[in-house]
C-alpha positions, 0 to 999 in steps of 0.5 A, spaced: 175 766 508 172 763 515 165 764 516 164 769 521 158 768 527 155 775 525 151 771 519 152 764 522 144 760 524 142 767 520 135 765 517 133 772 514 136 774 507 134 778 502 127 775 499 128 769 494 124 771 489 128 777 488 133 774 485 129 767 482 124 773 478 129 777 477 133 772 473 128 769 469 124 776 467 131 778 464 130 771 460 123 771 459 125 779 457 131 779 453 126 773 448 121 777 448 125 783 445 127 779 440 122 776 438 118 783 438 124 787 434 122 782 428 115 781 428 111 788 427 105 788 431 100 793 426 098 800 428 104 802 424 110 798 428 113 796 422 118 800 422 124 801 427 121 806 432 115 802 432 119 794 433 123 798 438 117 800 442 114 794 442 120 789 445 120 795 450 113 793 451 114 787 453 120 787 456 116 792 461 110 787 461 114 780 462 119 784 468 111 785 472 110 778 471 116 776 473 119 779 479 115 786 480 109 783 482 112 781 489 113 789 490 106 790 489 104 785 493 109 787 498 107 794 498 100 792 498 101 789 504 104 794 508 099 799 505 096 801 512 103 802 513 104 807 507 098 810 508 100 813 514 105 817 511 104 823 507 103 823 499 099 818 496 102 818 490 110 816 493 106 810 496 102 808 490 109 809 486 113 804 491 109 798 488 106 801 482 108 799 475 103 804 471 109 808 470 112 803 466 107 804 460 111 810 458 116 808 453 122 812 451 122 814 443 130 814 440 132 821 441 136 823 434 143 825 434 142 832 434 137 832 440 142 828 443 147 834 443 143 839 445 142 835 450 149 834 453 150 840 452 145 843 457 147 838 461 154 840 462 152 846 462 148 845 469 153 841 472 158 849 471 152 852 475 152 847 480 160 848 480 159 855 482 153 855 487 148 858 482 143 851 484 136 855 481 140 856 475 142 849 474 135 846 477 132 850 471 136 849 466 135 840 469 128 841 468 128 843 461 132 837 459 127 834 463 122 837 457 126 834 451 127 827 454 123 826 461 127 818 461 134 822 461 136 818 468 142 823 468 138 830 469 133 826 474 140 824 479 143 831 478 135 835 479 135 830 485 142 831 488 141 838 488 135 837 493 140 833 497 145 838 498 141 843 501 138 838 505 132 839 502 130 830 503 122 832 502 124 835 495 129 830 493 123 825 494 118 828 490 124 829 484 125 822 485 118 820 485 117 823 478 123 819 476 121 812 477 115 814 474 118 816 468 123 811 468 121 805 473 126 800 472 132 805 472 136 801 479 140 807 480 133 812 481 130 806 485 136 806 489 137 814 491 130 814 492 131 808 497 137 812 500 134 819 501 127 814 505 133 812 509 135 819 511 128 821 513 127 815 516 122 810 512 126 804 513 119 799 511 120 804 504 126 804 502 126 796 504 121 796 498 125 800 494 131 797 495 128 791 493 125 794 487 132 796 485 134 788 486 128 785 481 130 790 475 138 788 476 139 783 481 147 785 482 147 791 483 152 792 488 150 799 491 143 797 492 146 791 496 151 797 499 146 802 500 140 797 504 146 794 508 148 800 510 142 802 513 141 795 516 147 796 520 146 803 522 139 799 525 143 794 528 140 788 525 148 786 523 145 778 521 141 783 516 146 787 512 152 782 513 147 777 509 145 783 503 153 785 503 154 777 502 149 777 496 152 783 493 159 779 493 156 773 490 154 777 483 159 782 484 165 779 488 170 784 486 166 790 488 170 794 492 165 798 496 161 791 499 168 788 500 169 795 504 163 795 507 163 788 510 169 788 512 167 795 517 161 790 519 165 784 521 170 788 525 164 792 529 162 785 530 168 783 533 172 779 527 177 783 525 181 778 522 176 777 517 175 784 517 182 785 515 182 778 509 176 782 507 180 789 506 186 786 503 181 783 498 179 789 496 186 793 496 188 787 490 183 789 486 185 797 487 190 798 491 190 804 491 183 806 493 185 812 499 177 809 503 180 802 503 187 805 505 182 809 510 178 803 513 185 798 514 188 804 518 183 805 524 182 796 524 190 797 526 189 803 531 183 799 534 188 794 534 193 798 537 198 798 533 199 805 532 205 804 527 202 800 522 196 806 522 200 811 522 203 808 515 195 806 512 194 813 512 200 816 510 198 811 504 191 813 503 194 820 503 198 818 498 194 816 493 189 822 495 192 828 499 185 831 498 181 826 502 178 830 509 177 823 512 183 821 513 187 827 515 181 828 520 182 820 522 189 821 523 190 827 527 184 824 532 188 819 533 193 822 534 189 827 539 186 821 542 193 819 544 195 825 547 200 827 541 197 834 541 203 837 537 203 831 533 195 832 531 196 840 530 202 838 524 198 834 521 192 839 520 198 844 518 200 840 513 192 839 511 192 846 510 198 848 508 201 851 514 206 846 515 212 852 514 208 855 520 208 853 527 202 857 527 198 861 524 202 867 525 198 875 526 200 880 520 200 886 517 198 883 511 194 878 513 188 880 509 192 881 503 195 874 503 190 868 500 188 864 504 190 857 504 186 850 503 183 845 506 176 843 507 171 848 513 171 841 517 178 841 518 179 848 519 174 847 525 177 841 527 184 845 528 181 851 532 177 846 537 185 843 538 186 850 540 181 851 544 182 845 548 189 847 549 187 853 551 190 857 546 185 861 545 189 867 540 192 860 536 184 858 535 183 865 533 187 867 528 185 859 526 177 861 525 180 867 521 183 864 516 178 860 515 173 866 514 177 868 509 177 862 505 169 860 507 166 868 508 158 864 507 158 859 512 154 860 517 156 855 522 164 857 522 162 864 523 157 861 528 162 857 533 167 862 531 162 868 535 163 862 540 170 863 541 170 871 541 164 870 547 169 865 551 175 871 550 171 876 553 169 880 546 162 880 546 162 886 541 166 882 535 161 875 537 155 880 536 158 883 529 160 875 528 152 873 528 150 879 524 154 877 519 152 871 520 145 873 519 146 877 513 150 871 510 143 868 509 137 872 513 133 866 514 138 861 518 135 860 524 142 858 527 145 864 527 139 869 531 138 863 536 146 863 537 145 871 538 139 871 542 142 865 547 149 870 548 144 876 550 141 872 555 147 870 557 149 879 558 142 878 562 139 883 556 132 879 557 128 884 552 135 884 547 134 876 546 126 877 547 126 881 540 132 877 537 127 871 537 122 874 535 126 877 529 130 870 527 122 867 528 119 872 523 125 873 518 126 864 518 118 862 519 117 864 511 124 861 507 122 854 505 122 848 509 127 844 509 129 837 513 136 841 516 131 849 517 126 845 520 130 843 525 133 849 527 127 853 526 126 848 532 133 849 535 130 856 535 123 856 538 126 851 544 131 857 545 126 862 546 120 857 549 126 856 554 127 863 556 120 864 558 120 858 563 126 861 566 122 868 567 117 864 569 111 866 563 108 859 563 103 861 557 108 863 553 113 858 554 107 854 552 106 857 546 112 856 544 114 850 545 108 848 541 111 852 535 117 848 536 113 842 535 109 844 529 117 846 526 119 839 527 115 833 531 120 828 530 126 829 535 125 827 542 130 832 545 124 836 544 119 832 547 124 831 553 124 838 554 117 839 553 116 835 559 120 837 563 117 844 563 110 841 564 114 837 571 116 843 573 110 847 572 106 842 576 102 839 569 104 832 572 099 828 566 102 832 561 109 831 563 108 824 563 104 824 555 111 828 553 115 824 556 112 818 551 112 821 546 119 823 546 120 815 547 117 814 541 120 820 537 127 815 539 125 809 542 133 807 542 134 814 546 136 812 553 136 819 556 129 820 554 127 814 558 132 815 564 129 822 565 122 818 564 124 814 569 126 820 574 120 822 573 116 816 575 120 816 582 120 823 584 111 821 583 112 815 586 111 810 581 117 806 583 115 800 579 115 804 572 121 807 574 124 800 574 122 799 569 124 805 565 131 805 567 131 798 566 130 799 559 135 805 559 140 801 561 140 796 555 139 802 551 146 804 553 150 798 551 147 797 545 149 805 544 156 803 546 157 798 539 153 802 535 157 809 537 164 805 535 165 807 528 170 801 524 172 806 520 173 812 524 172 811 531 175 817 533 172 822 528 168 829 531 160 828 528 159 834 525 153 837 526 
């Protein structure tokens, strides 16, 4: 396979020590067990149990000694780093081991199967939405046996999908703590730092998960990832290469690299690398998925056409292909192209369109993913079709009548048809679906400010703000909480009440200080209102909140000139303009180019 330029002169790679520690801790480990298990070491290890704790004594001892020790001392070197982030206790358990003193005793058969079947019981819980009922029935396992990795990963998945990362974090923290040197928690735990943004840690725990097992593919796949998606390609290309060299047959990495070699600009490299992956699973949909947009980024629309008809093939449930198929079709203009694939999807292919009955509401409503069915409509939408992408939403509904955002945008809709009545009956549905979602009160104020009702808006917000400020914190509530403290800051300023206006924008910033749209505006309010050494603060820091975001230092930039700082205007577009070529290569997705982002 030729050797690309993406990881040619590269001089980074994943710290020697990490694998030279890890392969010699499992040596030193394994002769440490073995001795232990036949030699007692008094205080009653003379039997199995206590020769069992033993040797798992000193495999923990000698793992610390062999790699672990380079964690400790990375995390003490950044601890001024870590020691700006909230929770003590998250930072100490990156580069602790005193957690790994806590040794599991064999459980007996019948707790086993008590066990298992608390667990299968969870996961139907899950299954049918009732997330408490399983967290409570995961924490009970959790009592019987603290060092079952599994009820960790489903307690923490169940904070994932709520998008709860700041509680996924704590369950994971006691995870490890409970079960240092378990890869799949280290890497989950890396994964949702990732997602919050704490690169440097989940660096760490990457790294960590790398001492314990030196060729775990989806730590390689994970850490890469989020190399990639920070631009440092010379990085993840080195990462997924290691990866290969322990697991060369995985999929994921042989997948993942070929995604990073084609952003790069080798696509002959990304392809020999994809069809190594398809001969070890040839019908694996993702890789399937991943070969058709190399070939419509080719322009060889054909070959495409047939990659996704064979991913499809192998998987009819995959909503990423039927999505990155009919976009393309989209892209090219093939409208009609486009609507029969999301028909087919849905199962509505016997239709031209959804057609308007009597009987609707006594038929079942058809399948699909929400994204896709919101897909279809917004095709509608574009069309003008504004009837068809009615009778779209509708189903739709039918199908998903508790999610928020498809009833949202489907008020959107109603609104831009003139009917004003059934987008206000939408939003309140919407609000009795779960009464403390922000989205649905700021959608709901933002249409009565559009009818000019000032005092309506005025009491929605006040409404959305008292009903949502007492749910609990999540990373996704806070950010509509924000959504929905902006929306109101923002009516104020137009209706020129400066004080208010301040307030609020205050209350979007406790909500969620981490964005820098929010700044951005913040900003341009205290421009507008004359407070020049405020404004030129928040346009700081809403740079630091996105340092990569060329429209904050671009409107920065505007400022500076209109106060007539032409050199620090030079020097903000400047920085603007590189921010912009660099977003033009990260904002190409190999794998699905042409796909919406979902919010």
């Amino acid at each position: 396979m030729p050797k690309s330029t993406a990881v040619r002169g590269l001089a980074w790679a994943v710290p020697s020590a990490v694998a030279v520690g890890t392969s010699v801790g499992h040596a030193a480990a394994r002769s440490a067990g073995r001795t232990a298990c036949w030699r007692s070491e008094g205080g009653g290890t003379g039997s199995a149990a206590g020769r069992w704790v033993v040797a798992r004594r000193r495999r923990v001892q000698t793992l610390r000694m062999a790699g672990v020790t380079t964690a400790t001392t990375s995390a003490s070197s950044g601890s001024g780093a870590a020691s700006r982030v909230p929770g003590r206790d998250v930072v100490a358990a990156v580069g602790s081991t005193e957690a790994a003193v806590a040794v599991p005793m064999p459980l007996t058969p019948e707790r086993q199967a008590v066990m298992q079947s608390m667990l299968e019981a969870a996961k139907r819980h899950e299954e049918a939405g009732e997330c408490q009922a399983a967290a409570g029935v995961l924490e009970r396992v959790l009592e019987l046996d603290e060092h079952c990795g599994k009820a960790w990963m489903l307690l923490a998945r169940q904070s994932i999908r709520q998008q709860d990362y700041a509680q996924a974090r704590n369950v994971l923290v006691r995870a490890v703590r409970a079960n240092p040197t378990n890869v799949l928690l280290l890497n989950a735990w890396g994964s949702v730092e990732r997602t919050l943004k704490n690169y440097d840690r989940a660096r760490k725990l990457f790294a960590r998960s790398l001492m314990t097992d030196a060729a775990h593919a989806p730590t390689y796949d994970a850490w890469g990832n989020m190399e990639a998606a920070l631009l440092n390609f010379a990085r993840a290309a080195e990462l997924f290469r290691r990866g290969l060299q322990g697991a060369p047959r995985s999929v994921r990495l042989l997948r993942a690299l070929a995604v990073l070699e084609d952003k790069c600009g080798h696509p002959e490299v990304a392809r020999q690398l994809l069809e190594r992956a398809l001969q070890v699973e040839p019908h694996n949909s993702h890789v399937q998925l991943a070969c058709a947009m190399l070939e419509f980024k080719q322009g060889q629309t054909t070959a495409a056409r047939d990659r996704f008809a064979v991913a499809l093939r192998d998987n009819k449930g995959d909503t990423q292909a039927w999505l990155c198929w009919a976009q393309m079709e989209e892209s090219l203009d093939h409208v009609d192209v486009a609507r029969k694939i999301y028909h087919r999807a849905l199962g509505l292919e016997q239709q031209q369109h959804p057609e308007r009955s009597s009987n609707r509401r006594r038929q079942r409503p058809a399948p699909g993913a929400v994204q896709l069915w919101q897909a279809l409509a917004r095709l509608e939408e574009k069309q003008w079709r504004y009837d068809e992408a009615a009778d779209v939403y509708e189903l739709a509904a039918e199908r998903y009548p508790k999610d928020v955002k498809l009833l949202c945008e489907w008020s959107r809709l109603e609104e831009r048809r003139g009917n004003i009545i059934q987008a206000r009956e939408l939003l309140r549905q919407a609000t009795r679906v779960n009464r403390h979602d922000p989205q649905p009160y700021r959608y709901l104020g933002n249409l009565e400010v559009r009818q000019n009702e000032v005092e309506a808006a005025r009491s929605l917000f006040a409404q959305g703000a008292e009903a949502c400020s007492m749910a609990r914190a999540t990373s996704q509530h806070d950010q509509q909480l924000a959504a929905l403290f902006h929306a109101w800051a923002t009516l104020e300023w137009k209706q020129h009440n400066e004080t208010g206006a301040r307030n609020l924008y205050e209350r979007a910033i406790k909500a969620n200080r981490h964005v820098g749209w929010l700044w951005l505006s913040y900003a341009q309010f205290e421009a507008d209102v004359g407070q020049l050494d405020r404004a030129r603060h928040y346009y700081a820091r809403a740079v630091n909140a996105e340092p990569d975001s060329d429209i904050a230092w671009r409107e920065w930039g505007e400022f500076e000139r209109a106060a007539g700082h032409e050199d620090r205007a030079h020097f903000y577009f400047h920085r603007a303009q590189e921010l912009t070529l660099r977003e033009a290569v990260r904002s190409i997705d190999p794998v699905r180019p042409v796909a919406r982002k979902w919010s």
